[in-house]
N, C-alpha and C positions, 0 to 999 in steps of 0.2 A: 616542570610544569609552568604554562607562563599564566604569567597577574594577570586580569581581567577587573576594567572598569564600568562599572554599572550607574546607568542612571535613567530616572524617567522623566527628564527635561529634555520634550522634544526641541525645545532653541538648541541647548548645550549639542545633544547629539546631530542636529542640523550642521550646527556649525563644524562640529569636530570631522563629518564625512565629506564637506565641503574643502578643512583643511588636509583630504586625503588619507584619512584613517579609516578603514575599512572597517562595516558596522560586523561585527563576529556572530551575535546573533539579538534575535528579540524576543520577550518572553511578557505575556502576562499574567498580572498577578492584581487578585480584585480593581478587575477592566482598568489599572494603568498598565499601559506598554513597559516595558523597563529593557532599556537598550546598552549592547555591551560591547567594549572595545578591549585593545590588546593593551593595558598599560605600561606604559613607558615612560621615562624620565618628560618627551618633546608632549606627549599627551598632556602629561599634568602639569606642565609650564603652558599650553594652551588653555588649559582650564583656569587655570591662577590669573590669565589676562582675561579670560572670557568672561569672569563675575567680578576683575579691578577693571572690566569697563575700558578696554588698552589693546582689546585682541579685532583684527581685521579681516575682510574676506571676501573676496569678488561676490558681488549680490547675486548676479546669476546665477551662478554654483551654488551658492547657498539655497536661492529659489529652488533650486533644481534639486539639492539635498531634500529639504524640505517636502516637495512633491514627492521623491522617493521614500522617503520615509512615511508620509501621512497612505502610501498604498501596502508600503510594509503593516500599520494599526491598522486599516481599514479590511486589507483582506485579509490578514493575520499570519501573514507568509513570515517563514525565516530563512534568512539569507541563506543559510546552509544546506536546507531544505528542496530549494528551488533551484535547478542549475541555469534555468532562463533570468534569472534575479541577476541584475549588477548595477553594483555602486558604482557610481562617477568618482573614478580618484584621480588626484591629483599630488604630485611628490613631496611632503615635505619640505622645506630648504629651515 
């Protein structure tokens, strides 16, 4: 069964699908979004830099996470749901 990471800091999840982490899905729960990833070791080293203020990220992409995600809460789609749905990824390194 694999770990999944939950959170409803749309920055945090902005940033994370701009660093190429694919959103698994989003759910809400009293009208916060709460957005979910596949955790992994590189995840929660992204995350450890993301709130010590040390983690980086093409703006654009990030914009563009960002934009993607605020039609994810707006129309209440889930990624898994919708097969026209896709995240901008981009590889790891």
């Amino acid at each position: 069964m694999t770990k999944t990471y939950q959170s409803k800091d749309f920055y945090l999840a902005s940033f994370l699908v701009a660093s190429g982490f694919p959103l698994l899905a989003s759910s809400k729960v009293a009208g916060l979004t709460i957005f979910e990833f596949e955790e992994t070791t590189k995840l929660n080293s992204l995350i450890e830099k993301y709130y010590g203020f040390t983690a980086s990220v093409n703006p654009i992409t990030y914009a563009n996470s960002m934009r993607t995600l605020k039609t994810i809460i707006h129309a209440n789609i889930n990624p898994n749901d919708n097969e026209r749905f896709h995240t901008p990824t981009r590889k790891v390194s």
